[in-house]
N, C-alpha and C positions, 0 to 999 in steps of 0.2 A: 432639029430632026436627025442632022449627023450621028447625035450623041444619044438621042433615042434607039437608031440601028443596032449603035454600038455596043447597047447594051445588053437588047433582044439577040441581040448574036452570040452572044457571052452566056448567054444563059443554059444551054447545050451542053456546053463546056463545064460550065459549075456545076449541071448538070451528072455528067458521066463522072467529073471527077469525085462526087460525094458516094457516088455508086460505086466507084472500084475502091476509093481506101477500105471497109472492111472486109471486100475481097483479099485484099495485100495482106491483110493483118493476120486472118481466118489461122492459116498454118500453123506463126506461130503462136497466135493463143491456144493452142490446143495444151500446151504446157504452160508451166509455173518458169520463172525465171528467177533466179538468187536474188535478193533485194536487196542488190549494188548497182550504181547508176552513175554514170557522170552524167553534167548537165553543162554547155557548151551556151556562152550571152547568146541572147535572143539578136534577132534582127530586123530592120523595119525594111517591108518592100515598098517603094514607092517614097516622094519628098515629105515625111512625115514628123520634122524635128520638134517639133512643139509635143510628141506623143516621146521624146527621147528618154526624158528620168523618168516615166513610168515603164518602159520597156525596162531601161537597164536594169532595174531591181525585180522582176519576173524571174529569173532563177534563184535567185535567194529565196522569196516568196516559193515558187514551188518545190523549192528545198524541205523547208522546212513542213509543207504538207505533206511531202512525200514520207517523213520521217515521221508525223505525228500520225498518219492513217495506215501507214505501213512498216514503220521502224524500220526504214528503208537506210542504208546505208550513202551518202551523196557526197560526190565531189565538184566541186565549181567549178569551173576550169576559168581559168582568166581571160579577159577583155584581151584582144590584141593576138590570141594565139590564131595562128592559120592551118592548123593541122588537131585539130577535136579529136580526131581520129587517133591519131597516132600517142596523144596525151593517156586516151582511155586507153589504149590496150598497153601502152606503159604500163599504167597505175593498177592493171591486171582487172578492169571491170570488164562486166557484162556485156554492158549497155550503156549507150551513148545518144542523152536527147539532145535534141537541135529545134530550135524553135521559132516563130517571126508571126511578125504582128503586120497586117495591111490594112489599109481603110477599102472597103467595100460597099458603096452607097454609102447611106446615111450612116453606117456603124462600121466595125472592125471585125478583123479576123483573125483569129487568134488560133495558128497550125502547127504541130508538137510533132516529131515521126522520129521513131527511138529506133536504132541500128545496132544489129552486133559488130564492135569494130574487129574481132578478129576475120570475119566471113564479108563485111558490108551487108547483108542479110537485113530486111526491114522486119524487125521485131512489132509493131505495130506505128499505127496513123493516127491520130487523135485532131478534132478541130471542137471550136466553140466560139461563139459569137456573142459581142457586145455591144450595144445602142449607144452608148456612150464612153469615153474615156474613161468616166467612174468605174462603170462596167468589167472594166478588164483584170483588176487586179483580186476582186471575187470570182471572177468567172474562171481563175486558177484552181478553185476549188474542184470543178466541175471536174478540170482535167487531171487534176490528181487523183479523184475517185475513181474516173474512169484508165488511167494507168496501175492505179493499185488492185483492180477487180481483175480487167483483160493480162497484165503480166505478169504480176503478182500473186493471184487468186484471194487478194484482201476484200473478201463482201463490207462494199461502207454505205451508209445510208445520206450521205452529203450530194444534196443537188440545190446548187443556189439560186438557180435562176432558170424560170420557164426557157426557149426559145424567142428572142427577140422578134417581133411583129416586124413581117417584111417590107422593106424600105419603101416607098412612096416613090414614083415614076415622076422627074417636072414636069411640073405644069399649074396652071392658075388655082389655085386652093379653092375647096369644093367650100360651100357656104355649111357653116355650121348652125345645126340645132343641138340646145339644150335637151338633154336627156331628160324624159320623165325620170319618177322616182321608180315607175316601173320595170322601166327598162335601160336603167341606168350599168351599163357593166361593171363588177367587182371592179377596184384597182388593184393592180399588183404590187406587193411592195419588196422592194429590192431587199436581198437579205446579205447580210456580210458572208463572208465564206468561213468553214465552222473555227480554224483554229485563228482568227484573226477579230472573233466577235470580242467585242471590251469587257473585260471579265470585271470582278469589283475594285481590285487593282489597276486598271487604266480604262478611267473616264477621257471626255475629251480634255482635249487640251484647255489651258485659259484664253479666253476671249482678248483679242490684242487691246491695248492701250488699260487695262485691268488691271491690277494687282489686288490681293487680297492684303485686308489690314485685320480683320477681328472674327472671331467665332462667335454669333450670338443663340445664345442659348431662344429654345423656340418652344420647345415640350417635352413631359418625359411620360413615361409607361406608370399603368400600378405597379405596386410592389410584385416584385417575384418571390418565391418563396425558396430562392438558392441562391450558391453563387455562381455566378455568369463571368466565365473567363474569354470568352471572345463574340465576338459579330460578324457577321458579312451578308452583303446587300447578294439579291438574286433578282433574277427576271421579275418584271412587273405582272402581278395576276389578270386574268381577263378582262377586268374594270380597270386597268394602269395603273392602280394602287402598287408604289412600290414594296415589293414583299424580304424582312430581314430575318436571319435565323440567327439567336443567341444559343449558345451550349453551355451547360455544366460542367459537372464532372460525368454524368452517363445520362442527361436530356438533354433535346434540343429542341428549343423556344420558339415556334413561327408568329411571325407578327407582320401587320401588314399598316404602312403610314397612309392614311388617309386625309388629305390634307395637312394639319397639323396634331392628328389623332396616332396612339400607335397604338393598336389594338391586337388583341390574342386572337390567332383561331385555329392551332392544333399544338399539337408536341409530339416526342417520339422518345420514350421512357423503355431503358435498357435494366439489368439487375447492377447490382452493387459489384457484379465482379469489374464493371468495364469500365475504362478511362478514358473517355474523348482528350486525345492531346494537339488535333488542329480538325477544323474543317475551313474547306474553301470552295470557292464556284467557278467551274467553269465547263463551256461543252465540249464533252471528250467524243462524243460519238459523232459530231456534223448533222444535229438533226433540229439545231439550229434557237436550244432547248439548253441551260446551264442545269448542268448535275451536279450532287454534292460530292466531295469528296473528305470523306469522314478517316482519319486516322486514330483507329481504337487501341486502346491497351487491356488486355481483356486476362487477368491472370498475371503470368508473369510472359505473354507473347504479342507481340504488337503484328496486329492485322488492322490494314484497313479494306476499304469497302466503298461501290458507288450509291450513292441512291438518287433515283430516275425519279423524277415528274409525272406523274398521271393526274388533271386536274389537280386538285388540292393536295392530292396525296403523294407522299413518298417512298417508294420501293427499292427494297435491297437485292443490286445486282451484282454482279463482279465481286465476289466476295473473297475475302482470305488474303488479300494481295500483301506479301509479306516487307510492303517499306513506308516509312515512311512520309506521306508527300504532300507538297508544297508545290504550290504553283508561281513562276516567274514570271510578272507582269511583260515583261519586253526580253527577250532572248532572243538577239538577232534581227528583228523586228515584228514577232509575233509572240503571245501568250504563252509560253510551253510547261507541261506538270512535269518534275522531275521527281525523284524520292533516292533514297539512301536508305539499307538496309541495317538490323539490326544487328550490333554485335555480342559479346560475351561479357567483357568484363563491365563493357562501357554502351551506354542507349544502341549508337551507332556508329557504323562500321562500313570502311570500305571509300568507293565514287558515287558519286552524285551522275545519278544517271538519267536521262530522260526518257519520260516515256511515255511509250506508245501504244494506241488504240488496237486491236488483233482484230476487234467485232463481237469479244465476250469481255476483252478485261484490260485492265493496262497492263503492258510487259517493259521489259528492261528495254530500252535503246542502247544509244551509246553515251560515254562518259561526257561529263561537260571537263575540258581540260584542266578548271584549278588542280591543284593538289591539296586532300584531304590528308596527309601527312602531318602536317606542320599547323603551324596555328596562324590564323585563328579557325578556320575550318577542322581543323582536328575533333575542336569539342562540338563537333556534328552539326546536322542541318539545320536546327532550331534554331531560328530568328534570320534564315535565308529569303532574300529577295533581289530583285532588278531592275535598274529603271538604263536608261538611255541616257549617254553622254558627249552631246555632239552625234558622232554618226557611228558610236561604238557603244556598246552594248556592256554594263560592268556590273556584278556581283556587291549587292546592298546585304551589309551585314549586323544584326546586334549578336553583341559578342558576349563570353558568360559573365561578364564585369560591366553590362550593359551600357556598353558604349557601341556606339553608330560609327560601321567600318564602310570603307570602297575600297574593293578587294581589285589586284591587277588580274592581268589573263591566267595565270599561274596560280592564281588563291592569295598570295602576298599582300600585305596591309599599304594601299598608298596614302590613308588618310583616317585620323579615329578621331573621334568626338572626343571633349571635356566632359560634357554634360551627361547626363544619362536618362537612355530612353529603354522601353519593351520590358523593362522589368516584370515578372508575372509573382504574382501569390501562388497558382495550382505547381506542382510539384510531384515527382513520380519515383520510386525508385527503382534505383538499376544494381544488379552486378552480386559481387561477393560481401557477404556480412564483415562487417569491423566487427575485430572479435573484445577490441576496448567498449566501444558502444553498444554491439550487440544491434545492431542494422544496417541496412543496405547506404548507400550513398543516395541522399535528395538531389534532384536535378530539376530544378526551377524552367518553367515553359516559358522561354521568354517573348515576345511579341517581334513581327517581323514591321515594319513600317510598311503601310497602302504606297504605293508609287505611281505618280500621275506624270505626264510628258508634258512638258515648259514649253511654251513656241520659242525659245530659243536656244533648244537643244536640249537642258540642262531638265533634273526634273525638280520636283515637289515632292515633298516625304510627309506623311500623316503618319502622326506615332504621338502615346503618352512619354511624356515627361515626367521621370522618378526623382522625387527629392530627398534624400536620405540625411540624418543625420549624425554625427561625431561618435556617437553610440552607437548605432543604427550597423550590426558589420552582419546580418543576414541576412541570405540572398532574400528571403521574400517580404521586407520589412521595409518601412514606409513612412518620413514623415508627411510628405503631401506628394501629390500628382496632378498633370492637366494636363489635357489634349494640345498639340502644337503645329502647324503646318508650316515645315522648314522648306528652305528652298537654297539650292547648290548655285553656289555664285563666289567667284573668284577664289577658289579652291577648297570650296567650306560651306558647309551648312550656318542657313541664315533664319530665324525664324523670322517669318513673315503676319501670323495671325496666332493665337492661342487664348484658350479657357484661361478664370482665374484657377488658381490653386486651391483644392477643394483636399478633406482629410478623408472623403471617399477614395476608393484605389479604382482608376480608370484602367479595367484591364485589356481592353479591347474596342475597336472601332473602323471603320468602312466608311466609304463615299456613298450615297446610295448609287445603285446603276441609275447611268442616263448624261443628261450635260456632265456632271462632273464638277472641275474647277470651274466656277462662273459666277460672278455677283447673283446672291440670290438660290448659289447650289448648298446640296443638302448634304448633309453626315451625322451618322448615329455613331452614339459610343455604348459601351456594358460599362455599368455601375456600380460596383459592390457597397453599398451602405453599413453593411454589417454584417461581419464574418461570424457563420455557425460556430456553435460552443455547445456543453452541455448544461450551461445558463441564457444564452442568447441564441434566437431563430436566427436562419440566413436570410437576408433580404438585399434583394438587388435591383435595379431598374435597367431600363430602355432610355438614352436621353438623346433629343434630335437639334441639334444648331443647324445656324445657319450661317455660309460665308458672305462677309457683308466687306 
């Protein structure tokens, strides 16, 4: 009964105080504030050690949304500091959040309140609530849309999760009936928060006591009537058919696995002038929905462009976007799209930037610190990727001599393959004519490896295997190839599963979305059988294994 009182008495309280934070706030959202932020560790009120590593990594976590939905500028501030305060107005920011997580009934609460530290001045109040532990590290989502709209003026469309159903008062559990079918309510289903959904590059992790030993081949596609230089898996359609898109040289192949069927049911055909030189998946807007992202070479200008999901169909929005881009499976510990611009004499030019969502298009972020000077980053973004290393985040590279690099913080080579993988056949050129040859320089699109996270730190790399031989000295030449799933283990890639060696060129392949690594998971590759000529048609397939 005590603790009944105690809690109807409280209720008042939680009461007025939900009702005055957006009084507090009102003033200063009437304006925009600069999109610089420090962000100050969270804190837990109340004895709540078991909820500790999920709190500690909440500013990292909303770092990085804050940066993808606002191209917000963040500084962490460190564990242990006693003065938040006086760090940000050092560092000359804006804005200083502070944060902390309490248990409340049955769930949590999760309270954000951002301060100018020049003035102490409360810039706004922010709360959200969780039902569960799981709950908390989505429900980030919420408060970063709701920070980037009120301080920032960023309109985003990311809402993860209704309101949690109010917690249940003790007492003896009411007797349960089974729902008719009539009046059975929806269930809800929890949705990840937008920039941490598993893009086709990080499925789940492998199931413990697993290991992957073979790739068994399962089924493949009819013939296509081109060549198909890459794949990548996307959201499942409304029947959970999972849905792949292969691309050309200027179409792109939807196909959908049904069972162990891969079947056609649209495409999306450009003129001769354009060059698909990457697509990949992932949701850029938070509407919980994976877009494409298409980087075209259309002339001698490289634009790319997003195209949005409308039931079956594909529409082009964001258009023109002049870099680029490639998406890094784990950056930091979430999915991030980064791109690099074009330059004059050579494809690309310049940092590797990431970037961010505005509400119409991707724009520049900020740089990721390698240095794009030196090599092997020099010769540009193509064949960039990420996976997790222990509890640091490193830059996966196939480099233009197709070997598989781990690049250090700085861009620096700490580790390069023997063997060779990502090798591509499509090809593009760049720059000023050789006046001995009398054309541009070819530049070979080479494959970036899929990256999947290890339970124990380390990750998994999907990539074709190029076998070249004694002859064999141009880049897009081949005596055989196969699909391979290597795995990072005592300083080095270990293959762990692989195709036989086929004299088809495997140019391309994806996990499908969903389990991921898991006895029994699935992965498609592009096939080329036989390269166009003006004696021979191009023909290529769809082939689907499985990891056994």
């Amino acid at each position: 009964m005590g603790l009944g009182r105690s809690k109807n008495a409280a209720r008042p309280l939680l009461f007025l105080l939900f009702a005055v934070l957006p009084a507090v706030s009102s003033v200063a959202w009437a304006a925009e504030y600069p999109r610089r932020i420090a962000i100050a560790p969270f804190t837990i009120l109340g004895p709540q050690e078991q909820i500790r590593q999920t709190v500690d990594i909440l500013p990292r976590l909303l770092s990085s949304r804050l940066m993808a939905l606002a191209g917000a500028e963040v500084l962490l501030l460190p564990p242990g500091d006693r003065h938040p305060e006086e760090a940000a107005r050092g560092a000359g920011l804006p804005l200083l959040l502070k944060g902390s997580v309490a248990k409340l009934g049955a769930g949590y609460s999760i309270d954000v309140t951002v301060t100018e530290p020049p003035t102490g001045k409360v810039a706004g109040a922010f709360f959200a609530s969780a039902a569960t532990e799981d709950e908390i590290i989505p429900r980030l989502a919420d408060l970063a849309a709701e920070i980037s709209e009120k301080l920032f003026g960023v309109k985003t469309s990311v809402r993860t999760y209704p309101p949690p159903a109010a917690a249940q008062p003790p007492g003896p559990s009411p007797a349960v009936t089974p729902p008719t079918a009539a009046s059975a309510p929806p269930q809800a289903t929890a949705q990840p928060a937008p920039d941490s959904v598993p893009v086709s590059a990080m499925p789940a992790t492998p199931k413990e006591g697993w290991v992957p030993s073979s790739l068994k081949r399962i089924s493949q596609s009819d013939k296509i009537a081109d060549e198909l230089y890459g794949v990548v898996s996307i959201d499942p359609d409304e029947e959970g058919n999972r849905v792949i898109v292969a691309w050309g040289k200027y179409a792109l192949y939807f196909y959908r696995v049904k069972g162990e069927e891969i079947l056609p049911f649209t495409r999306i055909t450009k003129d001769v002038t354009h060059h698909f030189l990457n697509v990949e998946a992932i949701d850029v807007d938070g509407d919980q929905v994976k877009e494409l992202l298409v980087t075209d070479l259309i002339g001698e200008s490289l634009r790319s462009y997003v195209l949005k999901r409308s039931g079956d169909v594909y529409r082009e929005t964001a258009m023109g976007i002049p870099y680029f881009l490639v998406v890094l499976p784990d950056w930091e510990g979430v999915p991030v799209v980064v791109g690099q611009r074009a330059g004059l004499d050579v494809p690309f030019s310049g940092k590797v930037h990431r970037m961010s969502w505005d509400g119409k298009t991707l724009t520049e972020g900020t740089a990721l610190p390698a240095d794009t000077s030196i090599l092997p980053l020099s010769s540009g973004i193509l064949g960039l990727s990420s996976g997790r290393f222990g509890t640091a985040s490193r830059l996966i590279y196939t480099d233009v001599s197709s070997r598989l690099r781990i690049l250090d913080s700085g861009g620096k080579s700490d580790y390069k393959s023997n063997d060779k993988y990502g090798t591509g056949m499509d090809y593009f050129e760049w720059g000023l004519v050789n006046a001995l040859e009398g054309k541009k320089p070819r530049y070979y699109i080479r494959k970036a490896p899929r990256v999947v996270n290890g339970r124990d730190g380390n990750p998994y790399l999907l990539i074709p295997e190029v076998e070249k031989g004694l002859l064999d000295i141009t880049a897009g030449s081949f005596d055989s190839t196969r699909l391979v799933l290597l795995k990072w283990e005592n300083g080095e890639f270990v293959e762990k599963a692989g195709t036989s060696k086929s004299k088809h060129f495997h140019s391309g392949m994806d996990l499908l979305a969903g389990p991921g690594i898991r006895k029994g998971g699935r992965l498609v590759a592009s096939l080329v059988e036989q390269e166009g000529s003006a004696l021979k048609d191009k023909i290529s397939r769809l082939v689907l294994y499985g990891l056994e």
